[in-house]
C-alpha positions in Angstrom: 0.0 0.0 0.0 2.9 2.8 0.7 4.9 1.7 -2.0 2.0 2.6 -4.3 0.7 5.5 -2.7 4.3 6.6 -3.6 4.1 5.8 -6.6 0.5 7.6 -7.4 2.5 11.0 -5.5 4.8 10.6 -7.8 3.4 9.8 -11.1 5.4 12.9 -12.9 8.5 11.1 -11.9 8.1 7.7 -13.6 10.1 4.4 -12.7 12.8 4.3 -15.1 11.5 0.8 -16.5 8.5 3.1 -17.3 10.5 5.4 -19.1 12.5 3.0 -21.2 8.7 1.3 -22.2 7.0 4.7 -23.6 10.1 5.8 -25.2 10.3 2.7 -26.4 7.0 2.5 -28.2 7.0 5.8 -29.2 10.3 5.7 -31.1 8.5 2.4 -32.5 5.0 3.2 -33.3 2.2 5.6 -34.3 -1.2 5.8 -33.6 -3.4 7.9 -36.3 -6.8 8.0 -36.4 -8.4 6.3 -39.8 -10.5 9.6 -40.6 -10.2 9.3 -44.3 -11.8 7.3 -47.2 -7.8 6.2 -48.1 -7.3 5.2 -44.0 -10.1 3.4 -43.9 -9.6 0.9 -47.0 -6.0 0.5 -45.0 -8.3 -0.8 -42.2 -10.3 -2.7 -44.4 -7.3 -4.4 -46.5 -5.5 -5.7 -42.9 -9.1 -6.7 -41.2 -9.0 -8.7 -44.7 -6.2 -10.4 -44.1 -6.7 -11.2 -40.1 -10.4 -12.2 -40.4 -10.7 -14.0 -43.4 -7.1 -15.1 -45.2 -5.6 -16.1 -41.3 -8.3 -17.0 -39.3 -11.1 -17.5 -41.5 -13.4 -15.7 -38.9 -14.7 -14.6 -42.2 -15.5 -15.5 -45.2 -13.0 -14.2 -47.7 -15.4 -14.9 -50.9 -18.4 -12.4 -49.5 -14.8 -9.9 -50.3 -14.4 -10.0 -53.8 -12.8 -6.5 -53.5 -10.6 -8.0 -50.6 -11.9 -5.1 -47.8 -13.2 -6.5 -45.0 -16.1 -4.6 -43.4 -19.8 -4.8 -42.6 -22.5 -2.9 -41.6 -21.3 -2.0 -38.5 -18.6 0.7 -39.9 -21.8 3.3 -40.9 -21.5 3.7 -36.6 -17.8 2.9 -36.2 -14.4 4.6 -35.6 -10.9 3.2 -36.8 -7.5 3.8 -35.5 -4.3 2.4 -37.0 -1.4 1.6 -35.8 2.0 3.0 -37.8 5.5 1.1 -37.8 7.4 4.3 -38.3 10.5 3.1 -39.7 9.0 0.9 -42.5 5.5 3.2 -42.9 4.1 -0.6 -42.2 0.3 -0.7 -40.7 1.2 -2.6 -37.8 -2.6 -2.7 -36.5 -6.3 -1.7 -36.7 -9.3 -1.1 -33.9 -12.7 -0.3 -34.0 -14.9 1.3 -31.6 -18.5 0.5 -32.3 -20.5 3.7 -31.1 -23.5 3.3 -28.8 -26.9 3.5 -30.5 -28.3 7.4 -31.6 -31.4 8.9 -32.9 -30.6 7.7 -36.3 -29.1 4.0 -35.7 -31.1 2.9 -33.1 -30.0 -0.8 -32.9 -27.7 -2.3 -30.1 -24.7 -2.9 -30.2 -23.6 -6.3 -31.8 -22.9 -7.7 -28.3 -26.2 -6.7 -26.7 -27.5 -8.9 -29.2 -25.1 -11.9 -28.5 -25.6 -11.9 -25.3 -28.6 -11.8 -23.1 -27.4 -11.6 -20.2 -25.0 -8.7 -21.5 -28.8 -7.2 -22.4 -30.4 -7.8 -19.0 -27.6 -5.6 -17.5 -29.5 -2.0 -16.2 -28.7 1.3 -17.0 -26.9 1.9 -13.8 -24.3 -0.6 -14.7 -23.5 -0.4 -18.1 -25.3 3.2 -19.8 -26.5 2.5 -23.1 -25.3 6.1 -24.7 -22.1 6.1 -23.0 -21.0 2.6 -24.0 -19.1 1.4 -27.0 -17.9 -2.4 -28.0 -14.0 -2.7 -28.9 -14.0 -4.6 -32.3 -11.8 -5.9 -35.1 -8.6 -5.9 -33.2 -6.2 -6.5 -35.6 -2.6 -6.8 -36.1 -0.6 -7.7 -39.4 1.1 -10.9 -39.7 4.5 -9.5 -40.0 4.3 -8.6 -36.8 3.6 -11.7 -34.8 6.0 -14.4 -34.4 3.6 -16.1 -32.0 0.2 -16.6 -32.6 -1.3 -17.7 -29.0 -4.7 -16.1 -30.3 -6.1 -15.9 -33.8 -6.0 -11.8 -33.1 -3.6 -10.4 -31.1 0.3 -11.4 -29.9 1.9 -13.5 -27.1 3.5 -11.6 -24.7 6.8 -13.4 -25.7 7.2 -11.6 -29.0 9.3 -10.3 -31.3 8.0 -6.9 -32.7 9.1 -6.9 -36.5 12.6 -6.1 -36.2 14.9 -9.1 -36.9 18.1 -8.3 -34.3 15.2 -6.4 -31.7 15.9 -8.2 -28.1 12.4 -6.6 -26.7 10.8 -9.3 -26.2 8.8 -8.5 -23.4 6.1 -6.2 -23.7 3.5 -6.7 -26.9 4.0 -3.1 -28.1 1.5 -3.1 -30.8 -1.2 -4.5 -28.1 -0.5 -1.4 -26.0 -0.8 0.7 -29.0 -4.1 -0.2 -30.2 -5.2 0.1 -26.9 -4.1 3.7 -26.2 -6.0 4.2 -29.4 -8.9 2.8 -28.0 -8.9 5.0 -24.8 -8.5 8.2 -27.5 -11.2 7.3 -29.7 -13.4 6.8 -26.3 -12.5 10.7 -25.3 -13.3 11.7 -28.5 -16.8 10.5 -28.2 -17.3 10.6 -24.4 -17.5 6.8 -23.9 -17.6 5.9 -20.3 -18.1 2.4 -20.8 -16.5 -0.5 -23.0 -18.5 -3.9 -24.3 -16.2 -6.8 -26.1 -17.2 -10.2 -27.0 -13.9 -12.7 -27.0 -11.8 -15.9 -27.2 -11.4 -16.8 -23.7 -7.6 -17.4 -24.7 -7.9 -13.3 -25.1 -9.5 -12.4 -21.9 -6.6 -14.7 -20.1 -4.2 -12.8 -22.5 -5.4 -9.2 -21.6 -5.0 -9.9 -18.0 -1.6 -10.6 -17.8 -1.2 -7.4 -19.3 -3.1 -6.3 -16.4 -6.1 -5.5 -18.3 -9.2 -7.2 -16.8 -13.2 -7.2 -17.8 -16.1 -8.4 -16.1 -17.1 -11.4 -17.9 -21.2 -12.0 -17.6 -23.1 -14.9 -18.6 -22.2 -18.4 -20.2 -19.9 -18.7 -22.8 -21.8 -18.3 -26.2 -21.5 -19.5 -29.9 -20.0 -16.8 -31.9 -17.8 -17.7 -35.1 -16.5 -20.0 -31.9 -17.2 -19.8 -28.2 -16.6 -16.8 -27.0 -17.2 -14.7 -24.0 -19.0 -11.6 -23.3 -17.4 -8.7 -21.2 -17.7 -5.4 -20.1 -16.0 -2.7 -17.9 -16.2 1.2 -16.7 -13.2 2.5 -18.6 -11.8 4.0 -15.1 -11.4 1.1 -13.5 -9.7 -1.1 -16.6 -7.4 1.5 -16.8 -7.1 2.1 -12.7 -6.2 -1.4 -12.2 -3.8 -1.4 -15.1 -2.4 1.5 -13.3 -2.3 -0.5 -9.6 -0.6 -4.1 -11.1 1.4 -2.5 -14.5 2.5 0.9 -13.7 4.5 0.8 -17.0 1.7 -0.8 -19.3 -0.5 2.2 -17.5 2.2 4.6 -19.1 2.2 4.0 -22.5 -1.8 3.2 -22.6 -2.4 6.7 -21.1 0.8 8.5 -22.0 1.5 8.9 -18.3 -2.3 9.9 -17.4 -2.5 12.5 -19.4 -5.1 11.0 -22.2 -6.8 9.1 -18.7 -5.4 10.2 -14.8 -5.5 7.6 -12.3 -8.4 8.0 -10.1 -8.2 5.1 -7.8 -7.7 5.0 -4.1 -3.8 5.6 -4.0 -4.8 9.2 -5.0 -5.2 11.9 -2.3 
């Protein structure tokens, strides 16, 4: 408890393992957000090849044009993820936007899961919550696959002599842009429906959802979760300080406001 309370004094002087991570990733990678028609079809083109050519989540011949996307994107937001030494597209996320005056229907999970559905207002506010989809990251950079979506944590990062082998940088990208695109639209809340390999994944990053209901059928079993964005990103903050870093560029995209705060 004092050793963290320290630590939340002190959060403008950084552990130096923290430092080495952010400057790190940011010497590494980019996030941009994909707010153009030429952006997007680089979201489309990698979803493509992660969905349907790898994992076969999709099927590749409804994509004649080899772009993955679906009716969902009319109510979405992309982010891509930038190898900036090779101008690669290391990644892709979508934030599926709660339902409006004009698209009134839930979001995709509310419909896969009941129980997800049965959840009240209180818990889980219909206009302030958005579902994390189509995490996706190109196969040149994954070595490992211990998902069909997203890296081991034992990874190289697409540089052939690179000894980080640590941290999943491109994970931690996609998920700082996840936490922007939130701002941007003033999502409080975040829906995702997943592998159960993922969820195990995600928490040893330190990034933990409550899971409701059984596990349901969804191009596989999968699991429904959900969590206030505050406290994912709090407890990322209480059990990886240095994940915490580069997710909220040292609190200053998402301050800490847990109980190790005065």
């Amino acid at each position: 408890m004092k050793n963290q309370l320290s630590k939340a004094k002190n959060c403008d002087k950084p552990p130096n393992g923290d430092i080495k991570l952010v400057k790190d990733y940011n010497m590494l990678f980019d996030v941009i957000a994909a707010d153009t028609p030429a952006l997007l079809e680089e979201c489309f083109k990698l979803r493509y090849q992660v969905y349907c050519v790898e994992t076969g989540f999709e099927d590749k011949k409804q994509f004649v044009d080899h772009l993955e996307r679906d009716i969902y994107d009319d109510r979405s937001i992309s982010s891509l993820l930038i190898h900036k030494r090779t101008g690669i597209m290391a990644g892709t996320v979508r934030l599926i936007l709660p339902p409006n005056e004009v698209l009134q229907e839930p979001l995709p999970a509310f419909n896969v899961s009941n129980d997800l559905a049965k959840l009240s207002e209180k818990i889980l506010p219909r206009n302030r919550t958005a579902e994390i989809s189509r995490f996706s990251i190109s196969k040149q950079f994954r070595k490992r696959h211990y998902d069909t979506h997203i890296p081991g944590i034992e990874e190289n990062i697409g540089e052939r002599n690179n000894p980080q082998r640590v941290i999943p940088h491109i994970t931690l990208g996609l998920m700082k842009a996840i936490v922007r695109m939130s701002i941007d639209h003033d999502i409080t809340h975040w829906s995702v429906v997943i592998e159960p390999t993922l969820q195990r994944l995600l928490r040893k990053l330190g990034i933990y959802f409550i899971p409701v209901g059984e596990l349901v059928e969804y191009h596989g079993r999968r699991r429904t979760l959900y969590n206030e964005i505050s406290a994912v990103l709090d407890k990322i903050y209480e059990t990886h300080h240095e994940i915490w870093a580069v997710i909220t560029d040292y609190g200053q995209l998402w301050p800490y406001r847990g109980p190790y705060v005065n």
